[in-house]
C-alpha positions as a printed Julia matrix, in Angstrom:
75×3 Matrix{Float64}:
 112.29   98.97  89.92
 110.82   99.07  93.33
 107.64  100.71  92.53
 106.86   97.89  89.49
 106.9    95.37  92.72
 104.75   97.13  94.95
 102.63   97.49  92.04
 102.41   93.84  91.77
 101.48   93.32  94.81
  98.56   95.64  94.75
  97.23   93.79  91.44
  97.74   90.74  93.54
  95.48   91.78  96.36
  93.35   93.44  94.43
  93.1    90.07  92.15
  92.33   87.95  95.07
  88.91   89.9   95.52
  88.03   87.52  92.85
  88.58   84.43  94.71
  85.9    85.67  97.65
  84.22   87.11  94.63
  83.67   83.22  93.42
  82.92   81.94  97.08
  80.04   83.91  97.19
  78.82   82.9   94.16
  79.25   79.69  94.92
  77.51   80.42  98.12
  74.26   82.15  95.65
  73.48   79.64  93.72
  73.4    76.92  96.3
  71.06   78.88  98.63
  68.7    79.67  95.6
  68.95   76.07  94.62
  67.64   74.79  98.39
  65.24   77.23  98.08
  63.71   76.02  94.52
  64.29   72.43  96.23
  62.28   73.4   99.39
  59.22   75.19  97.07
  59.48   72.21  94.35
  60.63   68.83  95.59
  59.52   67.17  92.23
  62.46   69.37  90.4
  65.32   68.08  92.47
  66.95   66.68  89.71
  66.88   69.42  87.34
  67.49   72.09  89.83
  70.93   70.21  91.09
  72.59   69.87  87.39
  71.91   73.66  86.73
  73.52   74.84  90.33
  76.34   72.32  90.04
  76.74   74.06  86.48
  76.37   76.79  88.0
  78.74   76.5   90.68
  81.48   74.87  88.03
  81.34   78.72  86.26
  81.8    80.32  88.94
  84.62   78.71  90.64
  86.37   79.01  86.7
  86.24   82.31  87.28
  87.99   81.84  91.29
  90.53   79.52  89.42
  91.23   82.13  86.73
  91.79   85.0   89.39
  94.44   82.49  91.2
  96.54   82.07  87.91
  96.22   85.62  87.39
  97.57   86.1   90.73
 100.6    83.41  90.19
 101.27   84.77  86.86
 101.34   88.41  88.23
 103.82   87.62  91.07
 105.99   85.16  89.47
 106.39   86.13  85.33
């Protein structure tokens, strides 16, 4: 019974790589979108709604990595 705890635990660490997984990400898109702003003022707009898109998918995915962590540990 021991070893199915310690085993938990790994999955849990090894689960939270997800959550710096989704920071970076986050981090991605938001430099490439000051980029585009920097080369094409004109596409502010435009460029903003896709990173904020963007950045909603890939903090989903941070989110879903913290349940799966909660779920592992606790269920």
């Amino acid at each position: 019974m021991e070893h199915l705890e310690v085993i938990k635990y790994i999955g849990a660490g090894l689960m939270a790589i997800g959550l710096g997984g989704a920071a970076v990400g986050i981090g991605l898109i938001f430099n490439g979108a000051a980029a585009g702003v920097a080369r094409n003022p004109a596409a502010q707009d435009k460029i903003f709604k896709t990173a904020l898109i963007g950045a909603v998918f890939a903090e989903l995915m941070g989110l879903f990595a913290f349940v799966g962590i909660f779920i592992l540990l606790f269920i």
